[in-house]
N, CA, C and O atoms as a GROMACS GRO file, in nm:
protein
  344
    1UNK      N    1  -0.391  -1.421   0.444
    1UNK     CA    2  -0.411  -1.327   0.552
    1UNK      C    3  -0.281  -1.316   0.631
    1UNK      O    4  -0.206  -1.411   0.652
    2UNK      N    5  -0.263  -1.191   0.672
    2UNK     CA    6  -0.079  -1.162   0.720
    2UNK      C    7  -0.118  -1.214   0.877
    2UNK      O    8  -0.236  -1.202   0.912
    3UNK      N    9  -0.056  -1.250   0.935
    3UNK     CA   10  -0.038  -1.279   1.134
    3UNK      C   11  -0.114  -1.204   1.187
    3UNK      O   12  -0.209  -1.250   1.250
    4UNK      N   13  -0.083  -1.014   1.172
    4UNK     CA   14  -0.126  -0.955   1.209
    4UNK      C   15  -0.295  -0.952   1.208
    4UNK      O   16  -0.360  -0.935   1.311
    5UNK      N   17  -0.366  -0.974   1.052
    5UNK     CA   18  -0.497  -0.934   1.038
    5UNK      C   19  -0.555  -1.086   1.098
    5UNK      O   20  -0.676  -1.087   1.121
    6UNK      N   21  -0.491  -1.198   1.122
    6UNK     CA   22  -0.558  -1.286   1.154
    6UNK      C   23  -0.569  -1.262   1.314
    6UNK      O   24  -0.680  -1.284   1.363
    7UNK      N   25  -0.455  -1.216   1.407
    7UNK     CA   26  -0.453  -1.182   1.550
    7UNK      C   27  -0.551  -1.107   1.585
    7UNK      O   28  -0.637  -1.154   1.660
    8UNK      N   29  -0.556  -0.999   1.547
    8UNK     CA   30  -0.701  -0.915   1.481
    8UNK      C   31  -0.841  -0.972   1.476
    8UNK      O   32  -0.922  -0.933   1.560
    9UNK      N   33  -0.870  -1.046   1.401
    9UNK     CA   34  -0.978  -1.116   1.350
    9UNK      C   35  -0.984  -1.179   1.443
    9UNK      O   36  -1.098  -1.163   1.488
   10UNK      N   37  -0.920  -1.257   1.515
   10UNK     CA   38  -0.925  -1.392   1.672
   10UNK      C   39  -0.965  -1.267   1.742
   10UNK      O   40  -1.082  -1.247   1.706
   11UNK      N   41  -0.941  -1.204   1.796
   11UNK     CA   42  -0.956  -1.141   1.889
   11UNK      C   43  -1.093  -1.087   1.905
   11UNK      O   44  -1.165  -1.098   2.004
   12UNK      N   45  -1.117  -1.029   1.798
   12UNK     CA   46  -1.297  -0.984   1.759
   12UNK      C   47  -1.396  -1.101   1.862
   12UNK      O   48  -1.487  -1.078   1.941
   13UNK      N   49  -1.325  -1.238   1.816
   13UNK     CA   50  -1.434  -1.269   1.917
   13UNK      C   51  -1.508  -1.336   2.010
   13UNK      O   52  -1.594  -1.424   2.008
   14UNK      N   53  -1.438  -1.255   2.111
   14UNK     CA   54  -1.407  -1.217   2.265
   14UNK      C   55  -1.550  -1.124   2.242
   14UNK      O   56  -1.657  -1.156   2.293
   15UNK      N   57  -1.535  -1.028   2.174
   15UNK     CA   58  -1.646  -0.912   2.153
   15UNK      C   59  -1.820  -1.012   2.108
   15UNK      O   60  -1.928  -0.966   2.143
   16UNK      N   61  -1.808  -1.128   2.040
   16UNK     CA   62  -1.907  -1.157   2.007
   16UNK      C   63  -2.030  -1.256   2.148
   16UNK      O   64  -1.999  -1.281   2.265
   17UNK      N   65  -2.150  -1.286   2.084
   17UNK     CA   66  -2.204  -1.345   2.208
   17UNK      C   67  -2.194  -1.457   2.170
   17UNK      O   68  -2.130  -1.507   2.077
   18UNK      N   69  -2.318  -1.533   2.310
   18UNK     CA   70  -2.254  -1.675   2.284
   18UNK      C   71  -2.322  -1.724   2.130
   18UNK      O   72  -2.248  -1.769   2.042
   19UNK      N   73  -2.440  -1.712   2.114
   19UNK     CA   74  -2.470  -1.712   1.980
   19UNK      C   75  -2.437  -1.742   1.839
   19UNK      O   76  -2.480  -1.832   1.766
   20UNK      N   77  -2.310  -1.602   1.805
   20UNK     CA   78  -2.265  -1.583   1.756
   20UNK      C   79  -2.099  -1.652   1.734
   20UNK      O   80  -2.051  -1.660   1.620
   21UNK      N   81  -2.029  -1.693   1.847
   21UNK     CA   82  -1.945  -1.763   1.898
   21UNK      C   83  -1.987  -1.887   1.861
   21UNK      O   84  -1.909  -1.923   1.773
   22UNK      N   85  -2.077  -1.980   1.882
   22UNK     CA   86  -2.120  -2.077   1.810
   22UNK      C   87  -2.132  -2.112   1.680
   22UNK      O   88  -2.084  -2.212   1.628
   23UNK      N   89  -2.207  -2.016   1.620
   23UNK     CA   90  -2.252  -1.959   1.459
   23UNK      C   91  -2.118  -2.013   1.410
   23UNK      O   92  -2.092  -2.109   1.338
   24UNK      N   93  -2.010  -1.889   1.493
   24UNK     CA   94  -1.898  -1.907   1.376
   24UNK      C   95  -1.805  -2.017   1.432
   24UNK      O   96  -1.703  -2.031   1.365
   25UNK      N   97  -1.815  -2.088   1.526
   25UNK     CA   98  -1.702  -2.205   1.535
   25UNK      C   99  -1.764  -2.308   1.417
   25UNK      O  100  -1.694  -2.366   1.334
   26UNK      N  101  -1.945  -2.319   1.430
   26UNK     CA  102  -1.998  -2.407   1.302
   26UNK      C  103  -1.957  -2.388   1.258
   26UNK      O  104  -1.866  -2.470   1.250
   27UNK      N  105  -1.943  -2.277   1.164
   27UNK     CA  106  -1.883  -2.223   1.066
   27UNK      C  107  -1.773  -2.312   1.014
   27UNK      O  108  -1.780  -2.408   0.937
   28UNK      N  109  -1.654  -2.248   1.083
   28UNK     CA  110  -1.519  -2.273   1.064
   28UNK      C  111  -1.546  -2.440   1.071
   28UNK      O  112  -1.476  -2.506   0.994
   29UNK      N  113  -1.630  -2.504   1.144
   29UNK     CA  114  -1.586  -2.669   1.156
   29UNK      C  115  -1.648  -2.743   1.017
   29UNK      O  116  -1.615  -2.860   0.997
   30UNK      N  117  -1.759  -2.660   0.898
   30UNK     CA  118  -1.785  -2.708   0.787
   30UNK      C  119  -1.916  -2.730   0.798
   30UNK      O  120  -2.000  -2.733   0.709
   31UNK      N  121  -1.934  -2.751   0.970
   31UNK     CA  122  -2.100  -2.802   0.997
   31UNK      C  123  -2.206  -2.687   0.916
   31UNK      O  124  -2.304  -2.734   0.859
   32UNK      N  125  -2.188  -2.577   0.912
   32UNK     CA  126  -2.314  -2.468   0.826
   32UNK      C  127  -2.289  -2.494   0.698
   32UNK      O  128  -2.171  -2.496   0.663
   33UNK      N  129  -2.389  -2.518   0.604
   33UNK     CA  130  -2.427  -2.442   0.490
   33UNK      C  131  -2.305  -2.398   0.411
   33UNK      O  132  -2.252  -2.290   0.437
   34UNK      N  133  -2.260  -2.475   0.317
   34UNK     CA  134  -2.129  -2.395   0.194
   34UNK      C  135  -2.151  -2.235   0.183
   34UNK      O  136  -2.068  -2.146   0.199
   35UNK      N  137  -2.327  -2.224   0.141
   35UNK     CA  138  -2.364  -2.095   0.066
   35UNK      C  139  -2.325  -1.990   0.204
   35UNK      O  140  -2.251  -1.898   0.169
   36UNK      N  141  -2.360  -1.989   0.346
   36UNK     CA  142  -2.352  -1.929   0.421
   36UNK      C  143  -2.143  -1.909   0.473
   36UNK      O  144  -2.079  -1.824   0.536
   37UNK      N  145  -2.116  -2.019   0.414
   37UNK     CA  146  -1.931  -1.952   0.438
   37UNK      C  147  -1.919  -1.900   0.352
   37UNK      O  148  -1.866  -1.790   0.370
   38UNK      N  149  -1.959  -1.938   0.196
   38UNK     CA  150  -1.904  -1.833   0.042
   38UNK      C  151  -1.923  -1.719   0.111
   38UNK      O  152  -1.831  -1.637   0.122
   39UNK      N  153  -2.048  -1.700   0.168
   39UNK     CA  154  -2.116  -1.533   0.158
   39UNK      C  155  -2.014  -1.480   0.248
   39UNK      O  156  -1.950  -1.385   0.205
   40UNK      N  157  -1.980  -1.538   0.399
   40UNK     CA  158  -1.900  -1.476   0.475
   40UNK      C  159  -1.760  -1.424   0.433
   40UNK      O  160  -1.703  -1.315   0.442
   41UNK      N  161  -1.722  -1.570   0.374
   41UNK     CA  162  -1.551  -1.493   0.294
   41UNK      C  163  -1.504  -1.383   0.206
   41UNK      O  164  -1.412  -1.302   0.197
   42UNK      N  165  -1.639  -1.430   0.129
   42UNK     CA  166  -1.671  -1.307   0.010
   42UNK      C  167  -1.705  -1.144   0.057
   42UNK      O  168  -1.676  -1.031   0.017
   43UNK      N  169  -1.776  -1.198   0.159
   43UNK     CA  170  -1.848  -1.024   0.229
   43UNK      C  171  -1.689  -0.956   0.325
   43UNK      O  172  -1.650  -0.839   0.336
   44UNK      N  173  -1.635  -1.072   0.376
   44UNK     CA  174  -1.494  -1.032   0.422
   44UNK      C  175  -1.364  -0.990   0.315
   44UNK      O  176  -1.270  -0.915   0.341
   45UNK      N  177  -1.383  -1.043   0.223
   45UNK     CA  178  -1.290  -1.006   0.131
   45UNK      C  179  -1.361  -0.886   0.052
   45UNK      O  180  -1.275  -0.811   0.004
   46UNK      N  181  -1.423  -0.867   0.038
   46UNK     CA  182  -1.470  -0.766  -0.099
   46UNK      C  183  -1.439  -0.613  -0.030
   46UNK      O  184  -1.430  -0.512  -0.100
   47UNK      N  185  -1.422  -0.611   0.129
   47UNK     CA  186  -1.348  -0.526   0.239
   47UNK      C  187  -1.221  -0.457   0.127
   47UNK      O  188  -1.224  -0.348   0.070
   48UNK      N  189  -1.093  -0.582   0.120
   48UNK     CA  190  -0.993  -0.500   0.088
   48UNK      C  191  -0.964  -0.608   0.011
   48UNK      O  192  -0.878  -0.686   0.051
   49UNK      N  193  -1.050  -0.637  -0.148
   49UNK     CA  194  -1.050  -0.650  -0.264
   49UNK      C  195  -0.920  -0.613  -0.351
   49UNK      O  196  -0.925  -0.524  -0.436
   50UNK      N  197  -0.790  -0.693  -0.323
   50UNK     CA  198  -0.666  -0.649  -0.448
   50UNK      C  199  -0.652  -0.806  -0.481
   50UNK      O  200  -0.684  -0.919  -0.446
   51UNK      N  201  -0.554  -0.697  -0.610
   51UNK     CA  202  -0.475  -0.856  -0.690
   51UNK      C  203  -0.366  -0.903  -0.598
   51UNK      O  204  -0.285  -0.832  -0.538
   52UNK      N  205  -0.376  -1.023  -0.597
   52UNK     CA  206  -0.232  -1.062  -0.506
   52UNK      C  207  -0.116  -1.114  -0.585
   52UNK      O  208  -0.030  -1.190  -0.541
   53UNK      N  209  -0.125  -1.049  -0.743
   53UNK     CA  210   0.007  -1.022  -0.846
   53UNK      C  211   0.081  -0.886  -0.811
   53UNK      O  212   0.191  -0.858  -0.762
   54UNK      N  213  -0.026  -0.816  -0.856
   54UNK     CA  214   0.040  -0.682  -0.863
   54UNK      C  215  -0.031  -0.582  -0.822
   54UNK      O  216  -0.054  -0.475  -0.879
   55UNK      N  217  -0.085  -0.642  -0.668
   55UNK     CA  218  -0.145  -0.557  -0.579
   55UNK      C  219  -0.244  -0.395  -0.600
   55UNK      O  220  -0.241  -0.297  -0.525
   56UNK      N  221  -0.315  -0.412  -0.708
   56UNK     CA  222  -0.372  -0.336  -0.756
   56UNK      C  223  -0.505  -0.327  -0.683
   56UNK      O  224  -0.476  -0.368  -0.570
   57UNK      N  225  -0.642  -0.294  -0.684
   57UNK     CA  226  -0.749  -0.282  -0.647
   57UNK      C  227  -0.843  -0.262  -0.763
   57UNK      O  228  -0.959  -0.230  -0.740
   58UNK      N  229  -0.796  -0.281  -0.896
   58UNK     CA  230  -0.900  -0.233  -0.991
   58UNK      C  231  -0.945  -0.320  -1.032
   58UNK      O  232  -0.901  -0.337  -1.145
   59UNK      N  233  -1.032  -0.414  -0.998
   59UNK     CA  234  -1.059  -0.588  -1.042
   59UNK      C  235  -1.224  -0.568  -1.076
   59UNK      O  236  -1.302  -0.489  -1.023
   60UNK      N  237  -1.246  -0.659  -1.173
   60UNK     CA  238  -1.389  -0.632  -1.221
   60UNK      C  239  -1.431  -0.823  -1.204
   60UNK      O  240  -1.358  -0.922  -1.216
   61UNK      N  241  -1.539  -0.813  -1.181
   61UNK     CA  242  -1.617  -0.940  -1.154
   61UNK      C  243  -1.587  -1.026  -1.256
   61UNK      O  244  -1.577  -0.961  -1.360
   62UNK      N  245  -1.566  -1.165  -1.276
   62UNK     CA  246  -1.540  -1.244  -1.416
   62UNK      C  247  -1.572  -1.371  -1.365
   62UNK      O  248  -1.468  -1.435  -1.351
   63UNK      N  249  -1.654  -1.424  -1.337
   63UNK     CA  250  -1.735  -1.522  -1.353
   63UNK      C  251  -1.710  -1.584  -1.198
   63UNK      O  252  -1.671  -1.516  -1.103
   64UNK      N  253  -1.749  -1.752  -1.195
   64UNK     CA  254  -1.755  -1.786  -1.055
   64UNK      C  255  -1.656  -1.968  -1.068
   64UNK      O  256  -1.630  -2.001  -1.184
   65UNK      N  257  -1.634  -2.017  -1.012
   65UNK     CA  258  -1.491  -2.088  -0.945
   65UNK      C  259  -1.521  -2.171  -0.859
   65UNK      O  260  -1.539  -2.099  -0.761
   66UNK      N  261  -1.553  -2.356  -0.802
   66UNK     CA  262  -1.604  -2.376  -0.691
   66UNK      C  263  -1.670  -2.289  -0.572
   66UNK      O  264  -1.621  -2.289  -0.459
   67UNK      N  265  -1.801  -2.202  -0.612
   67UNK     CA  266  -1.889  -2.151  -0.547
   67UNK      C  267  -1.832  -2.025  -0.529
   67UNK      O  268  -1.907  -1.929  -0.515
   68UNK      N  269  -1.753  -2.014  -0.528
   68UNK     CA  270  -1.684  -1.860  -0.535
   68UNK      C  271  -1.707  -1.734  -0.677
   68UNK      O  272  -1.727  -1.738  -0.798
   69UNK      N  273  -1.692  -1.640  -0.582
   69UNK     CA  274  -1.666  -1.542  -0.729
   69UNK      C  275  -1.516  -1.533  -0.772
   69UNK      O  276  -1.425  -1.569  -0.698
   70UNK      N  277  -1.498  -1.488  -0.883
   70UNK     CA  278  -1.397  -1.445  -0.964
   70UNK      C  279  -1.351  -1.328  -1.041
   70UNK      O  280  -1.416  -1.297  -1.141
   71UNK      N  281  -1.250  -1.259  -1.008
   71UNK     CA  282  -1.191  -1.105  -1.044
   71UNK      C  283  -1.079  -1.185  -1.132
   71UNK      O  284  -1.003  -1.282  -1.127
   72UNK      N  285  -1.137  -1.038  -1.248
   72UNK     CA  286  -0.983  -1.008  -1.324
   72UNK      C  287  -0.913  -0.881  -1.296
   72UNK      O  288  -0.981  -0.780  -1.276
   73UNK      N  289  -0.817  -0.876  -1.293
   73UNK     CA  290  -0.742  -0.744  -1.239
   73UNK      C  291  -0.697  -0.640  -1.390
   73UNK      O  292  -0.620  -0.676  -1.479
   74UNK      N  293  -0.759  -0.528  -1.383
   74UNK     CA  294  -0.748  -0.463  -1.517
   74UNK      C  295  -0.586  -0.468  -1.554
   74UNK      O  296  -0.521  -0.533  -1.636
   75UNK      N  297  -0.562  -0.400  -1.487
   75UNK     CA  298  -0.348  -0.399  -1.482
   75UNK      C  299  -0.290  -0.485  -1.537
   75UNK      O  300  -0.216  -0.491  -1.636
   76UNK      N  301  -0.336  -0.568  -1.451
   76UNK     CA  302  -0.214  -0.728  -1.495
   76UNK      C  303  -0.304  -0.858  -1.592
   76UNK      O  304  -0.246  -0.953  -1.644
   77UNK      N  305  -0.448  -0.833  -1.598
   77UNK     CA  306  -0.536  -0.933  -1.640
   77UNK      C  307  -0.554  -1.080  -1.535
   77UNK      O  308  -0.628  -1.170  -1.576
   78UNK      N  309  -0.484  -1.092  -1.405
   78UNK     CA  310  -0.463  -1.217  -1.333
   78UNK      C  311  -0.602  -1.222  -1.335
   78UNK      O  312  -0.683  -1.134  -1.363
   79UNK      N  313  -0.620  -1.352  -1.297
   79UNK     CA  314  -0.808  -1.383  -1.251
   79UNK      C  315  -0.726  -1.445  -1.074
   79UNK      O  316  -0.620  -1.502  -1.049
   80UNK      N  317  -0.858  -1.389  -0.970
   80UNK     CA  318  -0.822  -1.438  -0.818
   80UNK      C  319  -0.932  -1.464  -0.765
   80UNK      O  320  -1.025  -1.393  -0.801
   81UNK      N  321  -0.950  -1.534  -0.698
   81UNK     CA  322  -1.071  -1.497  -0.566
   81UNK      C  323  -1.057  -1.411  -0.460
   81UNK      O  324  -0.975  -1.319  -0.464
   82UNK      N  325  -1.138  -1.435  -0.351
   82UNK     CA  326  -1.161  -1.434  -0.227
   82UNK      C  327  -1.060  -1.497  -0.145
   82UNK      O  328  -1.008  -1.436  -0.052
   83UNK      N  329  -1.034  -1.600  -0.170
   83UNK     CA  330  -0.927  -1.736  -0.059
   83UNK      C  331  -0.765  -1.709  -0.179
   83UNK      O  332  -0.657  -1.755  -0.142
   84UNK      N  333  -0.775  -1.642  -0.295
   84UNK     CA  334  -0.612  -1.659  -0.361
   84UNK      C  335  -0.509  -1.578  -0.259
   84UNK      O  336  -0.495  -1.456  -0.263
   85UNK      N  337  -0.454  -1.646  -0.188
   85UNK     CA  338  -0.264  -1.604  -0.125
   85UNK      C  339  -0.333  -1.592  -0.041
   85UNK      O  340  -0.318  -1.474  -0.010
   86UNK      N  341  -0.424  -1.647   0.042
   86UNK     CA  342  -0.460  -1.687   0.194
   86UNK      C  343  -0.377  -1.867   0.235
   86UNK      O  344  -0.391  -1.918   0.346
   0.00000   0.00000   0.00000
């Protein structure tokens, strides 16, 4: 994630309640549920889904990776996740 989209992302939340502000510090501290961060990273990444070879967007599903999913990129064939060049 570049400086910018993470400054971005911090900032969001200011916007959230307290609730939710909680939810996700659990989150981030490991205390929730594996299945409930996969889903979040994954539902955040599948946003702006490229190869981080050769920056393409044409990636087709190819199996799954410590709880994660897995793309191959038609172009270049790389396999990536969700978390690859974060």
């Amino acid at each position: 994630m570049q400086t910018g989209q993470w400054n971005t992302f911090i900032a969001q939340f200011a916007a959230l309640n307290r609730r939710q502000r909680l939810a996700g510090i659990a989150l981030l501290r490991g205390s929730a549920p594996q299945d409930a961060a996969v889903a979040l990273v994954e539902s955040v990444a599948r946003q702006r889904l490229h190869c981080p070879a050769c920056n393409s967007n044409h990636a087709h599903r190819h199996g799954h990776a410590h709880g994660l999913q897995r793309y191959r990129c038609v172009p270049c064939g790389r396999t990536f996740n969700a978390l690859t060049g974060t």
